[in-house]
Structures are given as C-alpha cells and as structure tokens.
MITORNU-22880 format. One record per residue (C-alpha): residue in one letter; x, z, y. Coordinates in steps of 0.001 Angstrom, whole numbers, plus 500000, padded with zeros to 6 digits. Example, Ala and Ser with C-alpha at 12.3 -4.5 7.8 and 13.67 -1.06 7.14 Angstrom:
2
A512300507800495500/S513670507140498940/
END
This chain:
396
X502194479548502859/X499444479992500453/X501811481963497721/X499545484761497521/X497044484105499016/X493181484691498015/X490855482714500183/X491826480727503971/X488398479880505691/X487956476479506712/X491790475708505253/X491674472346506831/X491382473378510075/X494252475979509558/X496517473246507996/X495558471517511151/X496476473972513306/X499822474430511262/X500706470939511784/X499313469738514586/X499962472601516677/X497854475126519080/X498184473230522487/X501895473599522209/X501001477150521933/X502267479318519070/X499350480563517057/X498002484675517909/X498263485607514199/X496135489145513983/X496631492092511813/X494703495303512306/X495828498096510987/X494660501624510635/X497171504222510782/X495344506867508760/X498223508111507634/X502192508943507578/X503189506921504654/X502877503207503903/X503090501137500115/X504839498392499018/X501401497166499019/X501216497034502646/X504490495103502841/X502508492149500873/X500658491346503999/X503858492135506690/X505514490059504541/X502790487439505357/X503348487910509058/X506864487229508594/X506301483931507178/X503713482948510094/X507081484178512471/X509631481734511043/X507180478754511981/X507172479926514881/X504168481760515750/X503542485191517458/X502088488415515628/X499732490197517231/X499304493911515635/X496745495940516478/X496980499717516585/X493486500869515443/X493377504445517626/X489543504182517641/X488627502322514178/X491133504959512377/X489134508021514241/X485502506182512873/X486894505601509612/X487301502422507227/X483952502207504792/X485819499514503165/X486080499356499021/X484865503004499495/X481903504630497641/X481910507459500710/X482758508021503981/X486715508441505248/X487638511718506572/X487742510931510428/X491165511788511993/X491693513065515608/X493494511335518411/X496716513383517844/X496735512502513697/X496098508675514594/X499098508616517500/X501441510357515157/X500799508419511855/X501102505130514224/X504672505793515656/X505917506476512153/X503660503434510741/X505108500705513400/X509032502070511856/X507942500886508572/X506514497610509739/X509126496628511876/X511756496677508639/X509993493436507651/X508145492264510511/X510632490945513451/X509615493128516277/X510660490779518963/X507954488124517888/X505539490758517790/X503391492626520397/X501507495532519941/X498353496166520978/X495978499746520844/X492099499744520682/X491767501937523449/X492891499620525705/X489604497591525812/X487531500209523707/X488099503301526129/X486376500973528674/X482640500196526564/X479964501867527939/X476716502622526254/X475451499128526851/X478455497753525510/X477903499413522414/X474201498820522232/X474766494729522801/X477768494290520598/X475162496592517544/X472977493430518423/X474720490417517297/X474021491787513236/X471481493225511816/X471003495558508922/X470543492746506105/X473808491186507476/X475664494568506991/X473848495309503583/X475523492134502383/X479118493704502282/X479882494806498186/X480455498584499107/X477164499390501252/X475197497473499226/X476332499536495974/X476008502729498152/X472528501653499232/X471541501051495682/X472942504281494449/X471655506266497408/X474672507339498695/X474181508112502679/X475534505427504920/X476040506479508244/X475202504179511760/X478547505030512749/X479736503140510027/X478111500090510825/X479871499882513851/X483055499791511881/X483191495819511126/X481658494991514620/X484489497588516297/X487154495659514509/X485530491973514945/X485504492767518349/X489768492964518468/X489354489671517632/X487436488478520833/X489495491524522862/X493013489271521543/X491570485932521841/X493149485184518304/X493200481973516381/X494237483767512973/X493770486525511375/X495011488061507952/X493983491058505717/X493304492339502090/X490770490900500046/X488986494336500578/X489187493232504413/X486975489739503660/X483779490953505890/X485348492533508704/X487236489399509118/X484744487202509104/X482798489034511751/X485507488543514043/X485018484971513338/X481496485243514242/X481892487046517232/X484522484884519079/X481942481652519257/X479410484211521215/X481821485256523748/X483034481427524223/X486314481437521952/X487291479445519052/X486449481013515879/X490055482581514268/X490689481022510940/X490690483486508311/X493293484199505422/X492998487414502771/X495663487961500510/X495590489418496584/X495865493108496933/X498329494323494311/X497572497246491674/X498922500148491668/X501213502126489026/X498494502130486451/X498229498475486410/X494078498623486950/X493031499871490178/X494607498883493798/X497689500482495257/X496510503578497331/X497854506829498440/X494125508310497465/X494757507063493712/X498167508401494108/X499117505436492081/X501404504250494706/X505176503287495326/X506178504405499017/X507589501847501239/X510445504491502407/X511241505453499093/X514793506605497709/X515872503465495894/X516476505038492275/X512876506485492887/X511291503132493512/X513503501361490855/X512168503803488226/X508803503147489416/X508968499297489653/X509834499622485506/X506936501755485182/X504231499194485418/X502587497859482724/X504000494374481782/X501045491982482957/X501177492967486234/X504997491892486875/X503947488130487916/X501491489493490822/X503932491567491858/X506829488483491427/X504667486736493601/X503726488988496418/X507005490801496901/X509746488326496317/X510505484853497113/X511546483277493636/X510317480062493219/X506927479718491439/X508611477045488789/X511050479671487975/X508267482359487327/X506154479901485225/X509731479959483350/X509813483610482310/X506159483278481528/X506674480500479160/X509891482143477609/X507678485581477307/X504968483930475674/X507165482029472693/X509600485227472267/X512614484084473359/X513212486420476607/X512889490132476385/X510085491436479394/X512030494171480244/X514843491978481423/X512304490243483393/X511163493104484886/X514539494174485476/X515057491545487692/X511646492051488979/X512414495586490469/X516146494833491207/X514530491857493831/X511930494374495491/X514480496930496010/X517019494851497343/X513673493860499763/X513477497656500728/X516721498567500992/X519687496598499923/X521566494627496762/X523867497438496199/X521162500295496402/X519072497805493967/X521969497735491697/X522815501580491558/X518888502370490664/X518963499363487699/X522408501763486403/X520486504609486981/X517548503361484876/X519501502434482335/X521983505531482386/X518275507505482188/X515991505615480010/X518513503046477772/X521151505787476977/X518759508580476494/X520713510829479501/X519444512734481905/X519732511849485130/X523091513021487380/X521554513814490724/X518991516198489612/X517714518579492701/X518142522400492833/X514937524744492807/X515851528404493420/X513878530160491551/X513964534358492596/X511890535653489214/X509329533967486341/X506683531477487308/X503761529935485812/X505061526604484595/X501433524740487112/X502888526678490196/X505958525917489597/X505592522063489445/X503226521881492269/X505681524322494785/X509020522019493854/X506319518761495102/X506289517163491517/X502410516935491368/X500117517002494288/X497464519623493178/X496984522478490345/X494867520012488438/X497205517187488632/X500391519595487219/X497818520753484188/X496945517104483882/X500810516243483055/X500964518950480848/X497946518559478530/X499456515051478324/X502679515952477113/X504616514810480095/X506224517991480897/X509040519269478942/X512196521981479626/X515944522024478779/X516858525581478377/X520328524803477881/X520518522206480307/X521535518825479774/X523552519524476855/X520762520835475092/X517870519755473572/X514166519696474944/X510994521893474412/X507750520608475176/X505369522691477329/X502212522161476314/X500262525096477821/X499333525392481844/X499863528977481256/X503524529037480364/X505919530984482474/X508745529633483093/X511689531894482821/X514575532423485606/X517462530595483406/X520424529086485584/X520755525485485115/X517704524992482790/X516301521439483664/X512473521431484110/X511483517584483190/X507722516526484737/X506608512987484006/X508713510117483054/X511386510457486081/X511221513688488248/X513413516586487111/X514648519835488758/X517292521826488208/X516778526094488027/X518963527923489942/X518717531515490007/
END
C-alpha cells in the first residue's frame, strides 16, 4: 500500500483503520479531481491506480467532479493564475475525463460526486464563515504563494478560496481518506482541518510521488507538453515510454506496474555492475505500461515496432498521408499535419536538428532541414520526419 507513496499523515491511525476496520464500514477514500481539460497522462493513472488498490480491500472511492474548483482555477505548483474555464468546458472535459478513469478505476465501487451539489447552495455567509477558519499567514505558508508573494507576482482572493473550496468536499463527503499529488499536500490537509470544526473525524491523508515527464526533470503536464496521453495509440506510447532518460525508469517501474520491488532492486544492481543492458530493462519497462493501457498483444506490436524503427534503422510502415495541393513553408507545414503545437515549437525542432525529409521516400536517403524558412516541395511519397517518432507521408 505504501509502493509509491510520499507522505500518509498520522500513518498509524491509517494502518489502524486498514486493519481494524471503519465500524464495519468500508473506508470513503476521496479523490478530487479537476477536469480542466479533455486529455488525461499516464501520470494521472499513478493515483487511479492508487484507488484501485484501496478497492480490492474493499473500500469505496469517492470521486469528486470539481465543476466549481475547475471554473476558480488550481493555484497549485503554479507561478500564475489558471485560465478559468466556463461551465460548458468543465461538463465536457468531465464526461470524457470519468471514460479514462473508469479503464482503471472499477466504476461499480465508485460514486461520483459534483461540487455543485453542495456548492450551488453557499450563500454569501457561507462563503464569508468558511474564509474564516484561515487566515492569510496560514495561506502564505503554501510553497507557490509564498514564492509569488516574494516575487510580487499578484495573488488573487479568489484564489485563496481555492484550498478552503476543496477542503470543504471533504466535510461535504464526510471522508475518512483522502489521496492526491505531492503538489496537492496543503489542500489536503485543510480538509483535514476542516472536518474536526464541523464535528467529523479528521480524513487521514496520503500524497503520492508525482512522476516526470518526457524530459526526465520537470512533472508530467499537458502545459510542459512533456506528457504521454493516457488514450494514446500503443506504438505512440511505446515509442515514448523508450524515450525517457534512463534514471527515471525505476519511478516509473514503481508507479505504473506491479513488479515486485526485490525484482526492481535486481535490475538496479545488475545495471550498476554492467551485466544487464538498460535498454532491455526499459524494454520491459514500457512493454508492462502498455500492456496496463491497452493490452499484451498491442504492447508487443509497439516493442516490434520500436525495434523495426529505431534497432534496424527503418522507417516506420504505417506512416499517415498529408495531401499536400502546392509548396509550403516547412514551420506551417509541421504545425497544420499536428506534429508540433505552435510556430515556435516547429522552429524549435528544427534549429535542433530534429526535422529531416526523404525525397525519395523510404528507399532513399535523408536531408536535414535546418532552416524554418524552407519550403517544402509537392513531391508524392516524400516522407517528412519531425522529432524522433512522428512522420508523414506527402501525397500530392
């Protein structure tokens, strides 16, 4: 239960609780979530995964739906303010968000619960008393405003109300646990606070390691665009998986598989002295969290695919089509075919030699395009190549 895991408040109690049982009650295990957007990570799966281990002792999931907290916006880990969404953003992103979660969470030990059905309710006085229970210092205490205050970066009141908003789904739930990132340790704990000063037992709290994203430094985030997508093709998030730099493979090991800590201190040890090749372990690193995703056979095609691509030298079989009608600058090309999110990011792959084109196709050889102002020529069945694994193929 503690694979994973970064802190558990009071961990005697909760090992109490574990063992001893809730009143022959199954334990309200909390996770709020914010559904500020379409798309989920395989670093969001670290903490359904989590859930699912709380379900197979026996114990009930509560998630909550966070249709007001998304619309105020998160402050956490953030050096500004979230774009706010509106009602209609936050009730689409939360149907596709609950699909996602229920591929690893088991959706008949689970109820779902929305803000709105306790916030839509608060009044002005409600607001005003709850804004009571902490005061300024408290809030200045948190790592992010205190670096914004410091820096004088504007906080805003509204996002004060943030932690005490999503404390207060803790009293609203009457929960006895509740789990989150690392990034999540404050808001947590004020739920804890709360639930004593409306005459509950304070939840037990348990924040797990939040793991980095594709450049091996910084957390997994769509912002960073450093991320692997939950529903990603299986080839995709094979390629991916082999991508990451090689100290990061026992965090990941850990978080999004369940082989058996002995056996990891094994590959470690056989690392360390030379005698096992990392890229086999990481090999069986990303065949494990694809299976996860999607399946042992689909985990299995994107290892042949890998090594088809990246062993052999060959390009890859299933390249897409991009009908192109006359010439195009090489940036606007990349960015309208969805290989790099912005202008910038397309020049950025080029000026780092990441971007290269097959004139003859995949019998011929390669030319490197190293200038954003290349135009790219209407050749049928040239192969464009951007970055280490996304290709198109030109049709005219």
């Amino acid at each position: 239960m503690t694979r994973g895991v970064s802190l558990v408040e009071k961990e005697a109690d909760l090992r109490r609780l574990l063992v001893e049982g809730n009143k022959g009650e199954p334990l309200r295990v909390k996770l709020g979530v914010d559904p500020t957007h379409y798309d989920l990570t395989i670093g969001h799966a670290v903490l359904f995964r989590k859930l699912r281990q709380f379900q197979r002792m026996g114990h009930k999931t509560v998630v909550v739906i966070g249709d007001w907290t998304a619309r105020l916006g998160d402050p956490s880990g953030r050096m500004e303010a979230r774009k706010v969404l509106t009602a209609e953003q936050v009730k689409s992103n939360a149907a596709t968000y609950l699909d996602q979660f229920f591929r690893i969470v088991d959706k008949d030990q689970t109820e779902v619960r929305y803000q709105t059905e306790w916030f839509d309710t608060f009044n002005l006085g409600d607001a005003i008393k709850l804004l009571g229970f902490k005061t300024v210092a408290q809030m200045l205490e948190r790592d992010d405003f205190s670096k914004r205050y410091k820096s004088g970066i504007e906080i805003s009141l509204s996002e004060f109300m943030y932690p005490l908003l999503q404390g207060y789904d803790s009293v609203a739930l009457r929960s006895d646990v509740e789990i989150g990132g690392t990034d999540q340790t404050f808001n947590l704990l004020v739920g804890r606070d709360l639930q004593p000063i409306f005459g509950q037992t304070a939840q037990q709290i348990l924040t797990m390691n939040l793991i980095v994203g594709l450049d091996g430094v910084k957390k997994m985030g769509k912002s960073l665009d450093n991320y692997i997508a939950m529903g990603a093709p299986a080839k995709d998030m094979f390629g991916k998986l082999m991508s990451l730099p090689d100290q990061t493979m026992r965090s990941y090991f850990e978080a999004l598989t369940e082989i058996d800590t002995e056996e990891l201190d094994e590959f470690d040890r056989k690392m360390t002295e030379g005698s096992l090749n990392p890229r086999d372990v990481k090999l069986r690193m990303a065949r494990e969290i694809v299976t996860e995703f999607h399946n042992l056979a689909a985990a299995e095609e994107g290892q042949e695919a890998f090594i088809r691509q990246f062993s052999e030298r060959k390009l890859p079989t299933d390249i897409p089509d991009f009908q192109l009608g006359s010439a195009k600058n090489v940036v606007d090309l990349i960015v309208e075919a969805g290989l790099a999110a912005s202008n910038n990011k397309a020049r950025e792959l080029i000026k780092q030699g990441g971007v290269a084109l097959f004139p003859e196709g995949a019998s011929g050889n390669s030319e490197r395009i190293t200038d954003p102002n290349y135009t790219v020529d209407v050749i049928d069945g040239a192969i464009l190549k951007v970055g280490k694994r996304n290709y198109l193929r030109i049709k005219a």
